[in-house]
mmCIF file of the N, C-alpha and C atoms, coordinates in Angstrom:
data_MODEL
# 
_entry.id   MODEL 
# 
loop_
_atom_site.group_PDB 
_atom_site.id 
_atom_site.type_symbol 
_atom_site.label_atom_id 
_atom_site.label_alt_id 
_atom_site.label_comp_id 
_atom_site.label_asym_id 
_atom_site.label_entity_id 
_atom_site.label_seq_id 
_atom_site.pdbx_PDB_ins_code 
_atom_site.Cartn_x 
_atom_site.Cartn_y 
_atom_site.Cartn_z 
_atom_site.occupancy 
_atom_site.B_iso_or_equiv 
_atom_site.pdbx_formal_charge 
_atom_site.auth_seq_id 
_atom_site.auth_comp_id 
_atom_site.auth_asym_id 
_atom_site.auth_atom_id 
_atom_site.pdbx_PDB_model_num 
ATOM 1   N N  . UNK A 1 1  ? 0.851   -1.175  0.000   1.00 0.00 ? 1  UNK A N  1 
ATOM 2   C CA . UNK A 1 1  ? 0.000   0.000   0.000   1.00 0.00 ? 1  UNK A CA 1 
ATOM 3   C C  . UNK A 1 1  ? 0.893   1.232   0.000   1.00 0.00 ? 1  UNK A C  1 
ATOM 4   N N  . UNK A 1 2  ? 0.383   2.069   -0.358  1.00 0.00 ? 2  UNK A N  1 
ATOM 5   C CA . UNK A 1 2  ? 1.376   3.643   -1.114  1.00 0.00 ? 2  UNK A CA 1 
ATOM 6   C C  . UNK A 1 2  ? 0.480   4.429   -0.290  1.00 0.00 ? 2  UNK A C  1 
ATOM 7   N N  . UNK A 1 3  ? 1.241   4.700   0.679   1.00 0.00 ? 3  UNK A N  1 
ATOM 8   C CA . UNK A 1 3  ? 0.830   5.932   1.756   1.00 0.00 ? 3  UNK A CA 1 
ATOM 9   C C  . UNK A 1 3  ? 1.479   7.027   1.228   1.00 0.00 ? 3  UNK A C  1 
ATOM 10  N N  . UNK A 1 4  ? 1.955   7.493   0.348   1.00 0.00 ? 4  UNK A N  1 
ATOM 11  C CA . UNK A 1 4  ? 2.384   8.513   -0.048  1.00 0.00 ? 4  UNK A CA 1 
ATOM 12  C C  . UNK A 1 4  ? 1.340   9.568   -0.529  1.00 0.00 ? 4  UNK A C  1 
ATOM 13  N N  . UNK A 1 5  ? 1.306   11.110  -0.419  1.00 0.00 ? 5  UNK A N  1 
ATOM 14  C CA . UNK A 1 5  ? 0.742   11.687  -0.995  1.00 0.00 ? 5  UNK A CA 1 
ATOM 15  C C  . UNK A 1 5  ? 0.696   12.117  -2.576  1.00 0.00 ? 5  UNK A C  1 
ATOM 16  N N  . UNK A 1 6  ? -0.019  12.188  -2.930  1.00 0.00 ? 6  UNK A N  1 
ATOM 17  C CA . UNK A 1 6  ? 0.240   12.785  -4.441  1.00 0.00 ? 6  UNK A CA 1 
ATOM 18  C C  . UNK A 1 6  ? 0.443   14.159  -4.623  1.00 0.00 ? 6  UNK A C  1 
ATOM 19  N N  . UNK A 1 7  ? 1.582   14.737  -5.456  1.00 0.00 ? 7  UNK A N  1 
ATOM 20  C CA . UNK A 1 7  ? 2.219   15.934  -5.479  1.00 0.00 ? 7  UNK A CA 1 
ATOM 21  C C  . UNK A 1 7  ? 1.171   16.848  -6.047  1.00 0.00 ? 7  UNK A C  1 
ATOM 22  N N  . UNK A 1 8  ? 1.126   18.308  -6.307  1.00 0.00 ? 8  UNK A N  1 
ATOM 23  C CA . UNK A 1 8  ? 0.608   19.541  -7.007  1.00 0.00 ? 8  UNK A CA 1 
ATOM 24  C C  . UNK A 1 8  ? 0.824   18.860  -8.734  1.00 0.00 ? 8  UNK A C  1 
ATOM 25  N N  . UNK A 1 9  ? 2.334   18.288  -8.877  1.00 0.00 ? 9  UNK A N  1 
ATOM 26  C CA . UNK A 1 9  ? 2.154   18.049  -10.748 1.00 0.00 ? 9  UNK A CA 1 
ATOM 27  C C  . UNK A 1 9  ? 1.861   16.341  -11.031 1.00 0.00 ? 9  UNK A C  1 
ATOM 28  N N  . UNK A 1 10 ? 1.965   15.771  -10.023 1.00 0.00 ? 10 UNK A N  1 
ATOM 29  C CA . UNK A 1 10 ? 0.953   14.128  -10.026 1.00 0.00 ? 10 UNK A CA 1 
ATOM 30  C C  . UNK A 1 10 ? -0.295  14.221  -10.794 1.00 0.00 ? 10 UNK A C  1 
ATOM 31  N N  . UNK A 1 11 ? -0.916  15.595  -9.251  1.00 0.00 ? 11 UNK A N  1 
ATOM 32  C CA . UNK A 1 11 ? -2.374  15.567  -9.830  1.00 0.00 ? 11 UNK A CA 1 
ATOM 33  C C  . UNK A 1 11 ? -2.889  16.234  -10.966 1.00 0.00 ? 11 UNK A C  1 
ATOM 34  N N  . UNK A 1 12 ? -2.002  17.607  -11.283 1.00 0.00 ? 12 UNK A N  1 
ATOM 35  C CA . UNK A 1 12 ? -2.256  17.868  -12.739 1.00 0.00 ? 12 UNK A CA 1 
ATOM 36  C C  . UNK A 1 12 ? -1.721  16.462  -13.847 1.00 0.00 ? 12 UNK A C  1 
ATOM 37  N N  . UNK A 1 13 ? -0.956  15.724  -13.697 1.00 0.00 ? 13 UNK A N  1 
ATOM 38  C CA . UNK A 1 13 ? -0.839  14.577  -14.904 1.00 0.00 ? 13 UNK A CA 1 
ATOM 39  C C  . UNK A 1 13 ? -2.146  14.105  -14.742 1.00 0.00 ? 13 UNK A C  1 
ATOM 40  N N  . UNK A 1 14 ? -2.936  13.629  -13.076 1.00 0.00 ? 14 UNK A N  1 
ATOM 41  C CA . UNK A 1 14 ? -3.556  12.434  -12.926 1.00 0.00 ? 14 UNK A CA 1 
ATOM 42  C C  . UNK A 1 14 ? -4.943  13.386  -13.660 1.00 0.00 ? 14 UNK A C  1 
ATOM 43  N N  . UNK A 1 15 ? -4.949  14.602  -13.373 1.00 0.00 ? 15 UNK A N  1 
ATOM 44  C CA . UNK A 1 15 ? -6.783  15.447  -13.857 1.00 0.00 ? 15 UNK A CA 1 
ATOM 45  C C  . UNK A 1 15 ? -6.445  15.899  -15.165 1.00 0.00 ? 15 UNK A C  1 
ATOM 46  N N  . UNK A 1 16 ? -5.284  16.441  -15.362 1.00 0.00 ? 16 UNK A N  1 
ATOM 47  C CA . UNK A 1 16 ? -5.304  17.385  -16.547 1.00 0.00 ? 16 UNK A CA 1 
ATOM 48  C C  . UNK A 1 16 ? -5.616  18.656  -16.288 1.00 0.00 ? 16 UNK A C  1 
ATOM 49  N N  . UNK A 1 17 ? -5.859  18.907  -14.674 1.00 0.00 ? 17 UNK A N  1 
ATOM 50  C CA . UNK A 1 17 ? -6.378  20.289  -14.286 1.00 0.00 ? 17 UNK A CA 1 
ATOM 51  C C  . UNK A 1 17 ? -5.419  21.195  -13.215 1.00 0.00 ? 17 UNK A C  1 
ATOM 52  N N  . UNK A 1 18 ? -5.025  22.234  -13.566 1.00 0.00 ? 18 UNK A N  1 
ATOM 53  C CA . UNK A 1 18 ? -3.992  22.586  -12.698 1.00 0.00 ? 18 UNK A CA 1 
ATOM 54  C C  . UNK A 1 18 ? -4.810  23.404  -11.343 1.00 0.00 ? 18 UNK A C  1 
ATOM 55  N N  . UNK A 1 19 ? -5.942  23.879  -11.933 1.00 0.00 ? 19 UNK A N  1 
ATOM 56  C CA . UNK A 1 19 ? -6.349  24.685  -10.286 1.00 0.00 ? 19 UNK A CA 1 
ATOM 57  C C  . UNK A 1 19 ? -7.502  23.953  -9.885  1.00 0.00 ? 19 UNK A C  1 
ATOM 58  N N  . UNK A 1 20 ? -6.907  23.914  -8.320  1.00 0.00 ? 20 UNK A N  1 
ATOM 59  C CA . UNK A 1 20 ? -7.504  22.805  -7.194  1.00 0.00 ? 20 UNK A CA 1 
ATOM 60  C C  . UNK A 1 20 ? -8.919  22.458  -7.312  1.00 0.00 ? 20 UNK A C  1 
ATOM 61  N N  . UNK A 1 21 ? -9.715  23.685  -7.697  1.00 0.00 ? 21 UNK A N  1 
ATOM 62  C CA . UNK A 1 21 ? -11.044 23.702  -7.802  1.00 0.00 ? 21 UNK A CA 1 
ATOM 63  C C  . UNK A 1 21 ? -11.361 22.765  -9.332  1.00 0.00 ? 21 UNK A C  1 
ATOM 64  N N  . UNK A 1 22 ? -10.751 22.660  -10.068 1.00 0.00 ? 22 UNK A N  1 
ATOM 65  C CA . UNK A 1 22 ? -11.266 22.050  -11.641 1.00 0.00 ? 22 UNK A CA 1 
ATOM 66  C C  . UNK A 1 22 ? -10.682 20.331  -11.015 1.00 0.00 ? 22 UNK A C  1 
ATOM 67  N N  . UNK A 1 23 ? -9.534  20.154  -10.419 1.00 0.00 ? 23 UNK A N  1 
ATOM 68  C CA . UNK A 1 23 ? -9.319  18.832  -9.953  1.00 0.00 ? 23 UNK A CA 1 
ATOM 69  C C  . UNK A 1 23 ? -9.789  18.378  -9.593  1.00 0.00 ? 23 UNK A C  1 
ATOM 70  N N  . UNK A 1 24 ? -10.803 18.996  -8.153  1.00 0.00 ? 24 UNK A N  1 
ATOM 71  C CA . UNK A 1 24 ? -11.998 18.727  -7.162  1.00 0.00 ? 24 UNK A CA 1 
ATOM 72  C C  . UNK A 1 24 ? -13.396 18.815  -7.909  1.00 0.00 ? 24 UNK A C  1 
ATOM 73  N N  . UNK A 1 25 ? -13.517 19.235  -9.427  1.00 0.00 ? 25 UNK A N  1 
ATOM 74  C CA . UNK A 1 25 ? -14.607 19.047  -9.428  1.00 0.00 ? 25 UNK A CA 1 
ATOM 75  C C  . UNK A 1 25 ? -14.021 17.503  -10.200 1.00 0.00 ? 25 UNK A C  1 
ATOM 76  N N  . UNK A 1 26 ? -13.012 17.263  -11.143 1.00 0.00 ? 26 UNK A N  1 
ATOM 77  C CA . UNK A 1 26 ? -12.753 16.267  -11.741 1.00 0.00 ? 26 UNK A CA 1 
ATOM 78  C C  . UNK A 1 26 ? -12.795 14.848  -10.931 1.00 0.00 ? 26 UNK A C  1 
ATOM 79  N N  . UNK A 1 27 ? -12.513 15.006  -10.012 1.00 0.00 ? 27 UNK A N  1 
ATOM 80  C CA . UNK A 1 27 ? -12.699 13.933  -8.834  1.00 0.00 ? 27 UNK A CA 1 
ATOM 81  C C  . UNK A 1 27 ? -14.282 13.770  -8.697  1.00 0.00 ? 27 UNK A C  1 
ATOM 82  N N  . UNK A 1 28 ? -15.363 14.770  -8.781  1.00 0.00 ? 28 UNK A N  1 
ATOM 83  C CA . UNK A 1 28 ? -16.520 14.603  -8.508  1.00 0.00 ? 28 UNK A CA 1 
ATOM 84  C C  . UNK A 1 28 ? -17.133 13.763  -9.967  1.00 0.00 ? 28 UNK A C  1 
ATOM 85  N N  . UNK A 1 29 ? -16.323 14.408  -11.287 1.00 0.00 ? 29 UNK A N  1 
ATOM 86  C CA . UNK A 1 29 ? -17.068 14.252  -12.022 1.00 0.00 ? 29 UNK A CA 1 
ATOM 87  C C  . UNK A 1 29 ? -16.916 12.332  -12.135 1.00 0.00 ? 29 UNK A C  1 
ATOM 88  N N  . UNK A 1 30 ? -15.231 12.427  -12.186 1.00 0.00 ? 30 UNK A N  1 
ATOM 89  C CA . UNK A 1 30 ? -15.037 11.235  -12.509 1.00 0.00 ? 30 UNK A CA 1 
ATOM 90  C C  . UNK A 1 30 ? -15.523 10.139  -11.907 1.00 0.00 ? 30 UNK A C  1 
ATOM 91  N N  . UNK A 1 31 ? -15.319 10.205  -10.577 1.00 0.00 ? 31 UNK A N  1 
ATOM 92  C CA . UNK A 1 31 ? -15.606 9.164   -9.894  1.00 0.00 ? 31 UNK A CA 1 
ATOM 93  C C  . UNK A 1 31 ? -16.693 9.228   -8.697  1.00 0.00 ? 31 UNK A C  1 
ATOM 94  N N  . UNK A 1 32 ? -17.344 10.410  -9.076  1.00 0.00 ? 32 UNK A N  1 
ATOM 95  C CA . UNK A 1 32 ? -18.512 10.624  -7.787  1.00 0.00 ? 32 UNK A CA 1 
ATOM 96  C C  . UNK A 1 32 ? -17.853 10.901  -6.384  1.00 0.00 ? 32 UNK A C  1 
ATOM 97  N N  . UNK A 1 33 ? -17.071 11.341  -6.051  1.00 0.00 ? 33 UNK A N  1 
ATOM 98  C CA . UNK A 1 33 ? -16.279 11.857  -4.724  1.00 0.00 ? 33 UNK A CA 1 
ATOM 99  C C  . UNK A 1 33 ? -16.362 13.008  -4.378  1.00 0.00 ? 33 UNK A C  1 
ATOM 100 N N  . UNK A 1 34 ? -16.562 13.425  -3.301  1.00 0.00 ? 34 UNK A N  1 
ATOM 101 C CA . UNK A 1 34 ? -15.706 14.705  -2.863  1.00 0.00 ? 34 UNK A CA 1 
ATOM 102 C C  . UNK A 1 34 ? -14.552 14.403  -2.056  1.00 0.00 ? 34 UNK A C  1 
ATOM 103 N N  . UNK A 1 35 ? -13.456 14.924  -2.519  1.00 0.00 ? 35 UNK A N  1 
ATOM 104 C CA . UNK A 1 35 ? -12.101 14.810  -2.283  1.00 0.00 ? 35 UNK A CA 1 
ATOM 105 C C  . UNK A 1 35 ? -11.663 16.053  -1.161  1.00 0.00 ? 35 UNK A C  1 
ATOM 106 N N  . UNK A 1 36 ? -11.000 15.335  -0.342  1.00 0.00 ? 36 UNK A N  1 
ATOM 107 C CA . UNK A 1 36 ? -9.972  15.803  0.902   1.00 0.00 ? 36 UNK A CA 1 
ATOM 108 C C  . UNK A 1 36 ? -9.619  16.938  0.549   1.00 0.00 ? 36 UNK A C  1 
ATOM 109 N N  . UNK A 1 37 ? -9.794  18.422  0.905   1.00 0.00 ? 37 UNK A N  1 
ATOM 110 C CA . UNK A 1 37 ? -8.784  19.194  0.765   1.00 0.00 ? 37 UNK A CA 1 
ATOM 111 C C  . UNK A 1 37 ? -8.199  19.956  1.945   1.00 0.00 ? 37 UNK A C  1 
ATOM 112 N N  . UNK A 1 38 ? -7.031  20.664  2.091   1.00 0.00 ? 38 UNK A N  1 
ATOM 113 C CA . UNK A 1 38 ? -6.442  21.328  3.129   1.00 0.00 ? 38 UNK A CA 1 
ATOM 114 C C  . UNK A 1 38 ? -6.809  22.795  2.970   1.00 0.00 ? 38 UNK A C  1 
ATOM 115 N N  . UNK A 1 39 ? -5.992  23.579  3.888   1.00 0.00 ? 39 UNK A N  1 
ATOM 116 C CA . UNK A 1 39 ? -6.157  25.087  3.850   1.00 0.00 ? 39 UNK A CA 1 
ATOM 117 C C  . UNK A 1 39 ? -6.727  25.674  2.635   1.00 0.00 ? 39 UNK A C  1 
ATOM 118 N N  . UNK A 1 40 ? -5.535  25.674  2.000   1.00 0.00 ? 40 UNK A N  1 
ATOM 119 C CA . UNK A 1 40 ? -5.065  25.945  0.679   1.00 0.00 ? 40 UNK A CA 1 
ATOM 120 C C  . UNK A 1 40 ? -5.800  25.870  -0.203  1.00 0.00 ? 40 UNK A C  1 
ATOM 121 N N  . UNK A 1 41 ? -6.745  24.839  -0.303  1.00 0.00 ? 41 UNK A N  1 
ATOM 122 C CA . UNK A 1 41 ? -7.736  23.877  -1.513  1.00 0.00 ? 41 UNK A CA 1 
ATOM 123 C C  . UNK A 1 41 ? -6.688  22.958  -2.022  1.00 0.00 ? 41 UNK A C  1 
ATOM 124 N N  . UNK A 1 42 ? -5.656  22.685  -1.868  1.00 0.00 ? 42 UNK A N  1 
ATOM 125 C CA . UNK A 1 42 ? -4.525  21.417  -2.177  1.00 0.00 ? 42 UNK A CA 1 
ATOM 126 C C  . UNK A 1 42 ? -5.559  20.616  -1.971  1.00 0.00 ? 42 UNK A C  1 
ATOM 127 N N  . UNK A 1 43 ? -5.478  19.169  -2.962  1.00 0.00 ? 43 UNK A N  1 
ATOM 128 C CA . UNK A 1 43 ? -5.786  17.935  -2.663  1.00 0.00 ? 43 UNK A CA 1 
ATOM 129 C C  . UNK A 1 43 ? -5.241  16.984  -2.170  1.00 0.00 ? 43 UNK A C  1 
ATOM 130 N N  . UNK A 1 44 ? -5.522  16.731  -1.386  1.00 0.00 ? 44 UNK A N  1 
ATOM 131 C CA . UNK A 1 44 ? -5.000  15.499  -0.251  1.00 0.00 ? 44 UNK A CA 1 
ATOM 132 C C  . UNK A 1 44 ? -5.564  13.800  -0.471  1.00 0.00 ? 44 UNK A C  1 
ATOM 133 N N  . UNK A 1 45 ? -4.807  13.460  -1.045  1.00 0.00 ? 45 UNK A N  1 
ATOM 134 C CA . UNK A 1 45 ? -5.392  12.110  -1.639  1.00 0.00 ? 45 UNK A CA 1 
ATOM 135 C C  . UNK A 1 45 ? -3.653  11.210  -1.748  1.00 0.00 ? 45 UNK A C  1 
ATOM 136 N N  . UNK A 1 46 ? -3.900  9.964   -1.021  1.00 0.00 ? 46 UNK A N  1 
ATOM 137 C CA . UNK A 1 46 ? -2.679  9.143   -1.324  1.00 0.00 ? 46 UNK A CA 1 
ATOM 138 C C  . UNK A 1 46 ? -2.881  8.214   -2.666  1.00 0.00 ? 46 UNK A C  1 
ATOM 139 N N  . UNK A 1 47 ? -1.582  7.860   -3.103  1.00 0.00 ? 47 UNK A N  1 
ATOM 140 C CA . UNK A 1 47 ? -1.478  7.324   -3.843  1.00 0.00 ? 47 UNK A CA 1 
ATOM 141 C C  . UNK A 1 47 ? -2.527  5.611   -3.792  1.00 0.00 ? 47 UNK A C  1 
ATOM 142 N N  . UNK A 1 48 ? -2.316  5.463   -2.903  1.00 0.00 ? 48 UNK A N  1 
ATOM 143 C CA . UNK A 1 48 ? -3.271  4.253   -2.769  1.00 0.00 ? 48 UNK A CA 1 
ATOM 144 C C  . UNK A 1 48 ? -4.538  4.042   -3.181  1.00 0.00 ? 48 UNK A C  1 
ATOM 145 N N  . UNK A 1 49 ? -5.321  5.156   -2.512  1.00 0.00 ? 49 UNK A N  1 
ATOM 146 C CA . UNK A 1 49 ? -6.561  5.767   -2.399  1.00 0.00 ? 49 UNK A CA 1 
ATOM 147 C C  . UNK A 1 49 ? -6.865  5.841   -4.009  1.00 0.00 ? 49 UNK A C  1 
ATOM 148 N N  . UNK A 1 50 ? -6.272  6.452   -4.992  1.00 0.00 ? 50 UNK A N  1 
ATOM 149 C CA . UNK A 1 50 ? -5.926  7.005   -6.262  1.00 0.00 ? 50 UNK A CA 1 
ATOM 150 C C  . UNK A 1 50 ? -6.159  5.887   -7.199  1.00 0.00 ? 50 UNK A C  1 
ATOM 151 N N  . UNK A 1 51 ? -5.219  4.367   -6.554  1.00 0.00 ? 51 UNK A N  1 
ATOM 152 C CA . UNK A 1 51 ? -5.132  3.358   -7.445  1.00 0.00 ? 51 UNK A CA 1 
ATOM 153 C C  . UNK A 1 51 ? -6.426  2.837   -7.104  1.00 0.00 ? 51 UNK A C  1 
ATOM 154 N N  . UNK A 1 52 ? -7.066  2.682   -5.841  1.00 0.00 ? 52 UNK A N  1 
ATOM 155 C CA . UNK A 1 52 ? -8.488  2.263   -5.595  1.00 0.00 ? 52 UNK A CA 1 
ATOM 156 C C  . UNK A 1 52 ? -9.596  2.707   -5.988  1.00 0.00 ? 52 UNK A C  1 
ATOM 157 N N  . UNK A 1 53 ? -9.361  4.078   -6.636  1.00 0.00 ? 53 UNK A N  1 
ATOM 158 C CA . UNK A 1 53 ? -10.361 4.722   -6.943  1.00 0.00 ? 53 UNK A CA 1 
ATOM 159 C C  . UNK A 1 53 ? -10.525 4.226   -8.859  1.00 0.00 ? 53 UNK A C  1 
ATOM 160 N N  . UNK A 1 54 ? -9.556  4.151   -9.346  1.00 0.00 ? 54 UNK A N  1 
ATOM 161 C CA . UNK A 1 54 ? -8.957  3.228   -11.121 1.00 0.00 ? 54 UNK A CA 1 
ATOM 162 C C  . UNK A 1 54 ? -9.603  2.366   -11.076 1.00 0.00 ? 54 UNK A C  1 
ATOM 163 N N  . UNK A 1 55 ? -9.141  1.719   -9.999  1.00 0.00 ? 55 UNK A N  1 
ATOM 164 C CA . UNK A 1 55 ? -9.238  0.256   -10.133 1.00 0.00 ? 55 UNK A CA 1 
ATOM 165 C C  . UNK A 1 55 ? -10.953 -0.098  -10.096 1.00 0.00 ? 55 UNK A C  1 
ATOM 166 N N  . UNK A 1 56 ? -11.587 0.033   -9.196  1.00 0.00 ? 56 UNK A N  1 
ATOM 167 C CA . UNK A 1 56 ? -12.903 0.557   -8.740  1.00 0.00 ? 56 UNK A CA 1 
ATOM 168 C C  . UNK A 1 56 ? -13.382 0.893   -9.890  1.00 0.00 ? 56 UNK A C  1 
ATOM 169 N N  . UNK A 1 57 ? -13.536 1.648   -11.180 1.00 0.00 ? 57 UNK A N  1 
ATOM 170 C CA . UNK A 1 57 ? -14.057 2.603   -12.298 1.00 0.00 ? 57 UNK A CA 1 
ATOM 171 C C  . UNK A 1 57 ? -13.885 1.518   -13.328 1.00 0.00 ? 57 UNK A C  1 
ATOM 172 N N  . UNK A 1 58 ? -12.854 0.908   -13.480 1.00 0.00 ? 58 UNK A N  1 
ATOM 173 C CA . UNK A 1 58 ? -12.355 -0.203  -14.468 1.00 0.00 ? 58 UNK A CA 1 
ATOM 174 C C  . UNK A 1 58 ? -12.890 -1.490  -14.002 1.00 0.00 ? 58 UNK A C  1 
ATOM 175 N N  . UNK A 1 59 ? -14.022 -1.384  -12.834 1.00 0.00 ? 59 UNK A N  1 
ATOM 176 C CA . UNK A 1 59 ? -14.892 -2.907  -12.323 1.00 0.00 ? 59 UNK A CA 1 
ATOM 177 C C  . UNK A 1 59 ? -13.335 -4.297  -11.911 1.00 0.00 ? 59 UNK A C  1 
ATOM 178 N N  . UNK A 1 60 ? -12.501 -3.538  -11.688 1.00 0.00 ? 60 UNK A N  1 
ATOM 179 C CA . UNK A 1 60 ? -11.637 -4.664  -10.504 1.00 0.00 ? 60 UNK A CA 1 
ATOM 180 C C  . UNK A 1 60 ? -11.489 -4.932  -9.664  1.00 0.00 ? 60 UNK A C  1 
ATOM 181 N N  . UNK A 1 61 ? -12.177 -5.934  -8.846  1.00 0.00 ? 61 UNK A N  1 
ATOM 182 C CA . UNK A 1 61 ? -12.280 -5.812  -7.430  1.00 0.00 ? 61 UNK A CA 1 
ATOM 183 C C  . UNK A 1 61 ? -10.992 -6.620  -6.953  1.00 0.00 ? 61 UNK A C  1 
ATOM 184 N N  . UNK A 1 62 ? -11.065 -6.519  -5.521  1.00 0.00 ? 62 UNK A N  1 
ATOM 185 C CA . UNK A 1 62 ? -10.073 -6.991  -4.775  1.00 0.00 ? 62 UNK A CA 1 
ATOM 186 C C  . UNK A 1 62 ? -10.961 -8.584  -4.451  1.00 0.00 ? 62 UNK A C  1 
ATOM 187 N N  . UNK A 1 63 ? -9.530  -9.555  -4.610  1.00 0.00 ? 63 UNK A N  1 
ATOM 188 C CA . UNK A 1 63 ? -10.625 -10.822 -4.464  1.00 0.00 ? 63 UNK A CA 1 
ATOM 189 C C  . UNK A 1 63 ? -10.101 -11.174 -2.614  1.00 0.00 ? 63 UNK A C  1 
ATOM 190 N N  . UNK A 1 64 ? -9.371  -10.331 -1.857  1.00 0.00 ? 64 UNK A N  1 
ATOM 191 C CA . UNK A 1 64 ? -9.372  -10.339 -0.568  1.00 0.00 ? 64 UNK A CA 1 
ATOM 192 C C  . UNK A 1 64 ? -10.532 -9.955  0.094   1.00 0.00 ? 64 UNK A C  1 
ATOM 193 N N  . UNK A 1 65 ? -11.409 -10.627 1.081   1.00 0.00 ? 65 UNK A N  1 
ATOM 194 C CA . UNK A 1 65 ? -12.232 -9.771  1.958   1.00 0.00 ? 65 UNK A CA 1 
ATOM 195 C C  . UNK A 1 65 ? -11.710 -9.643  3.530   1.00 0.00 ? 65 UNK A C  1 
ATOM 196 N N  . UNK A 1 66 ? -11.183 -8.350  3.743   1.00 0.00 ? 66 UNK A N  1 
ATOM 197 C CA . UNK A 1 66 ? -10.566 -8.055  4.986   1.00 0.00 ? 66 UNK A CA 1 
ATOM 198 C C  . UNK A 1 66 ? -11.413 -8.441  5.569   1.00 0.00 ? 66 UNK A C  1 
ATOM 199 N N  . UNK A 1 67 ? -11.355 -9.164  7.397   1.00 0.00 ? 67 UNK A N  1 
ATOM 200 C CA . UNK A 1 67 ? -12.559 -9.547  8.259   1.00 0.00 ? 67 UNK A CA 1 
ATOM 201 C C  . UNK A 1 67 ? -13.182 -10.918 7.506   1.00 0.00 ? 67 UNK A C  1 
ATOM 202 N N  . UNK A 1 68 ? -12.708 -11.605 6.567   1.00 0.00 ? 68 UNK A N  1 
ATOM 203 C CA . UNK A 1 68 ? -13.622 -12.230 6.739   1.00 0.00 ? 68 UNK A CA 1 
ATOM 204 C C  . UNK A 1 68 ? -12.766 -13.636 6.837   1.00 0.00 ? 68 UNK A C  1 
ATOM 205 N N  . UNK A 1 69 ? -13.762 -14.631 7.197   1.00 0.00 ? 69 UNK A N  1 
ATOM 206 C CA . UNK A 1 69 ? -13.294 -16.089 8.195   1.00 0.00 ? 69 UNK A CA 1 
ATOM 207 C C  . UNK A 1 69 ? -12.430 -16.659 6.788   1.00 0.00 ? 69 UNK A C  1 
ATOM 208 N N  . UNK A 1 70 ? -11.068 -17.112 6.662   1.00 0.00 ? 70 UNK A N  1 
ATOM 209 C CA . UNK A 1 70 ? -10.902 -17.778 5.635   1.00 0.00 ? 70 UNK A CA 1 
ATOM 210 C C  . UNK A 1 70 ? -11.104 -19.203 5.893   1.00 0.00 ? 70 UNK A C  1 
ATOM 211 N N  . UNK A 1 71 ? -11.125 -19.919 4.711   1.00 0.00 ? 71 UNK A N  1 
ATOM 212 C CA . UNK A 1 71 ? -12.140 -21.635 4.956   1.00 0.00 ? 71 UNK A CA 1 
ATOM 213 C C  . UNK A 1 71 ? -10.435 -22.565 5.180   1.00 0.00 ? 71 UNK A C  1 
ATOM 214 N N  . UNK A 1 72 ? -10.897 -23.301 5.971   1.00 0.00 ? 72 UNK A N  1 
ATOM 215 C CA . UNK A 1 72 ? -9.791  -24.445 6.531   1.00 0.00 ? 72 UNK A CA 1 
ATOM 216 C C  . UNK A 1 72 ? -9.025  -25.247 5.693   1.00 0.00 ? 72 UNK A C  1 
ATOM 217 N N  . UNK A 1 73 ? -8.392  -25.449 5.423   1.00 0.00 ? 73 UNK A N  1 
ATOM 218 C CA . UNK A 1 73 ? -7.511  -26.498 4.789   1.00 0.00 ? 73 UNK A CA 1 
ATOM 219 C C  . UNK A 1 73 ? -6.480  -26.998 5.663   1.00 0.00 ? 73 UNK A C  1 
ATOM 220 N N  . UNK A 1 74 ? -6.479  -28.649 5.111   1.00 0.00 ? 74 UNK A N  1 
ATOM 221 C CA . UNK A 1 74 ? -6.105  -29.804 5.967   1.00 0.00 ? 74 UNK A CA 1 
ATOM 222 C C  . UNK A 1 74 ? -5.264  -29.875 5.021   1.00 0.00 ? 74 UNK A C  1 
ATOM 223 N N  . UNK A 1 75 ? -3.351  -29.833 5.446   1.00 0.00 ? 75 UNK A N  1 
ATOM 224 C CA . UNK A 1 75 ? -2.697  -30.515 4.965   1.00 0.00 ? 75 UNK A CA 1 
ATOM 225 C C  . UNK A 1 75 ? -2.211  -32.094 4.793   1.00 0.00 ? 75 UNK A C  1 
ATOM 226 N N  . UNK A 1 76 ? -1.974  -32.610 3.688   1.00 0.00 ? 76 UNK A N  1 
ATOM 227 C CA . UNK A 1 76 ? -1.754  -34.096 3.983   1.00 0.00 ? 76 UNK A CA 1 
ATOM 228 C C  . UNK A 1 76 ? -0.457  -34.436 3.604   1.00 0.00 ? 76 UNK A C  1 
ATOM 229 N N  . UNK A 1 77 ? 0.487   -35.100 4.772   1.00 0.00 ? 77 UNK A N  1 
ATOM 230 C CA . UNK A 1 77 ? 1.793   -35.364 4.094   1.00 0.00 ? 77 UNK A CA 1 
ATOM 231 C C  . UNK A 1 77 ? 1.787   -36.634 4.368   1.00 0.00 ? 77 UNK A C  1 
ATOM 232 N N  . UNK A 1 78 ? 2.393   -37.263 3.152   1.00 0.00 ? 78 UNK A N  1 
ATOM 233 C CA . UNK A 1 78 ? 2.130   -38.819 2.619   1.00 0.00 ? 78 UNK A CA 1 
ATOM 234 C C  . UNK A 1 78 ? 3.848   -39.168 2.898   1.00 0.00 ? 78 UNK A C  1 
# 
């Protein structure tokens, strides 16, 4: 997982939009969000978050379910 933040020219590559407000709406448009911002109107979004949000839009799910019981297996050594 990429706890890193994404930079001021990340997110212009990742929107195509350089002021905070056209990014934040691009985040709304694209993916139905309202996105994190600070003081500033900077967007605050990690890289992680970013790939989950792709991945998510492109119908790829994660075939992990955190919390849930995994099923037993019996090893057999012969």
């Amino acid at each position: 997982m990429d706890t890193r933040l994404m930079t001021g020219p990340e997110l212009v590559a990742a929107t195509g939009r350089h002021r905070y407000s056209k990014q934040a709406e691009w985040f709304k448009t694209t993916f139905g969000i309202d996105v994190v911002r600070n003081d500033d109107g900077h967007i605050v979004m990690t890289w992680s978050t970013f790939d989950a949000l792709i991945k998510k839009k492109a119908g790829i799910t994660e075939s992990v379910t955190y919390g849930a019981e995994m099923p037993h297996i019996d090893l057999c050594f012969d």
